[in-house]
C-alpha positions as CSV (number, residue, x, y, z in Angstrom):
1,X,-8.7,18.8,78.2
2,X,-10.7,18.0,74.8
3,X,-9.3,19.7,72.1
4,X,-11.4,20.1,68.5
5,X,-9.9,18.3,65.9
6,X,-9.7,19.2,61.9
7,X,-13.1,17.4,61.1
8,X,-15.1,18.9,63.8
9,X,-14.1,22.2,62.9
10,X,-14.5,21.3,59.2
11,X,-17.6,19.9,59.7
12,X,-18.9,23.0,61.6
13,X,-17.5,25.4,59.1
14,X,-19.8,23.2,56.6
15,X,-22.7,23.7,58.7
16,X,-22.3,27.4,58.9
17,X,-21.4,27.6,55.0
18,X,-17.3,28.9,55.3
19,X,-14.6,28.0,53.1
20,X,-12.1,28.0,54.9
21,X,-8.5,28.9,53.5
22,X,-5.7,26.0,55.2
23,X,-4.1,29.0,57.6
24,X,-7.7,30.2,58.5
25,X,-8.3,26.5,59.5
26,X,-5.6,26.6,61.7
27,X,-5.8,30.4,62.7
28,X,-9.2,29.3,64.0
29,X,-8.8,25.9,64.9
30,X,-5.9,27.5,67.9
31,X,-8.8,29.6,68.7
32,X,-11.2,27.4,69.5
33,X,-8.6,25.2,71.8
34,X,-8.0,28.6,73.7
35,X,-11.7,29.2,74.1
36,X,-12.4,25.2,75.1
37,X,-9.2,25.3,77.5
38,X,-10.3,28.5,79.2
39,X,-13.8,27.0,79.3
40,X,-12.7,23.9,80.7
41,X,-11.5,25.8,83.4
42,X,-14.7,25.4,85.0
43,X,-14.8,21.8,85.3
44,X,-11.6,22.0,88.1
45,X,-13.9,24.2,90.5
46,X,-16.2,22.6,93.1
47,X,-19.6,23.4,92.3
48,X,-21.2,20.4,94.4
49,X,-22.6,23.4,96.7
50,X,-23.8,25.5,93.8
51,X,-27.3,24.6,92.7
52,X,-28.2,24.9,88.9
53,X,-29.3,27.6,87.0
54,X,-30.7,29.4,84.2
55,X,-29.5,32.4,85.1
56,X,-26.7,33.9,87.6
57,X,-28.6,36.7,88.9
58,X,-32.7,37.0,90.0
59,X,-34.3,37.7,87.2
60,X,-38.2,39.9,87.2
61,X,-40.5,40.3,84.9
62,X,-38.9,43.4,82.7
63,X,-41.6,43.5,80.6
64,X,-43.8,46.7,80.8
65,X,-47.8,46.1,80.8
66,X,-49.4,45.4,78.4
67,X,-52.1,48.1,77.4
68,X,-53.8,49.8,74.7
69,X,-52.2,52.4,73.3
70,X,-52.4,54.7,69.9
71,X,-50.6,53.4,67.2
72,X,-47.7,55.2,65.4
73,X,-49.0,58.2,63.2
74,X,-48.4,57.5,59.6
75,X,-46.4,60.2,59.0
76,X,-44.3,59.5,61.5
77,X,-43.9,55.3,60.1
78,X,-43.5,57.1,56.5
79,X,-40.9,59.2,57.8
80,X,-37.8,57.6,56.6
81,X,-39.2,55.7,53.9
82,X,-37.5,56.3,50.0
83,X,-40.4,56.2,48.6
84,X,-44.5,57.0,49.5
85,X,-47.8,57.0,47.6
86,X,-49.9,58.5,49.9
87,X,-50.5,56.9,53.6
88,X,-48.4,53.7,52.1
89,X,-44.9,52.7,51.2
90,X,-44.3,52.5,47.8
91,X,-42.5,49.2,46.7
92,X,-40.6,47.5,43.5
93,X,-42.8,44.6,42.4
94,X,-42.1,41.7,43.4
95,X,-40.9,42.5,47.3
96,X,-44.7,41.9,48.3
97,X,-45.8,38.6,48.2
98,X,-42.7,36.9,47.8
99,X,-42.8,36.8,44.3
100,X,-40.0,36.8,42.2
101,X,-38.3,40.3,41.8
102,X,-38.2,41.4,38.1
103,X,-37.4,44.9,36.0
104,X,-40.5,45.7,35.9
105,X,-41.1,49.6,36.9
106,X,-44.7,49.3,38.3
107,X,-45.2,49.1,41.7
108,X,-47.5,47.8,45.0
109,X,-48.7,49.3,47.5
110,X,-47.9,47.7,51.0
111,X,-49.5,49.1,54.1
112,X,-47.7,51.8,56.4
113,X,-48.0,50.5,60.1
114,X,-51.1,52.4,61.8
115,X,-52.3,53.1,58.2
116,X,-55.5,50.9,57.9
117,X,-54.9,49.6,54.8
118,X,-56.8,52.7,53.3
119,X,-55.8,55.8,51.9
């Protein structure tokens, strides 16, 4: 059974950005082994008979169709919003745009779904 070793798991902890503490390292590191060794359980079945798959059960379209249908009313979208300015969202400068936030108390207007882009 392959166990992960110290560098793997440090090098995926610096892939996912953690710092990890010395007894979360080896809080975690057990862990893994458990996970790998109950995994690896699989590998003592004979699957010679099984044939490969995506997916262990039949799987059907679960989408619904795909048809026209009337948007969300405005004040429905607008519902829940902190703040409004007619049929749009009213927003601190700088979250539209992706410019840089600032302090500045103006605002912009960004478009309610269903709203047209017109008051």
């Amino acid at each position: 059974m392959a166990e992960i070793s110290r560098e793997q798991l440090l090098h995926v902890a610096d892939l996912a950005r953690l710092e990890l503490r010395e007894d979360e390292l080896e809080r975690l590191g057990a862990q893994l082994n458990d996970i790998i060794a109950a995994v690896s359980k699989v590998s003592e079945l004979d699957l010679s008979e099984v044939p490969p798959t995506s997916h262990p059960l039949d799987v059907v379209n679960v989408w619904g169709e795909d048809e026209p249908r009337d948007s969300l009313p405005v004040d429905d979208a607008l519902a829940n919003a902190p703040e409004r300015e007619g049929n749009f969202f009213r927003v601190p400068a700088g979250s539209v745009g992706g410019e840089a936030a600032d302090a500045r108390p103006d605002v912009r207007r960004a478009s309610a779904p269903g709203a047209g882009g017109s008051e």
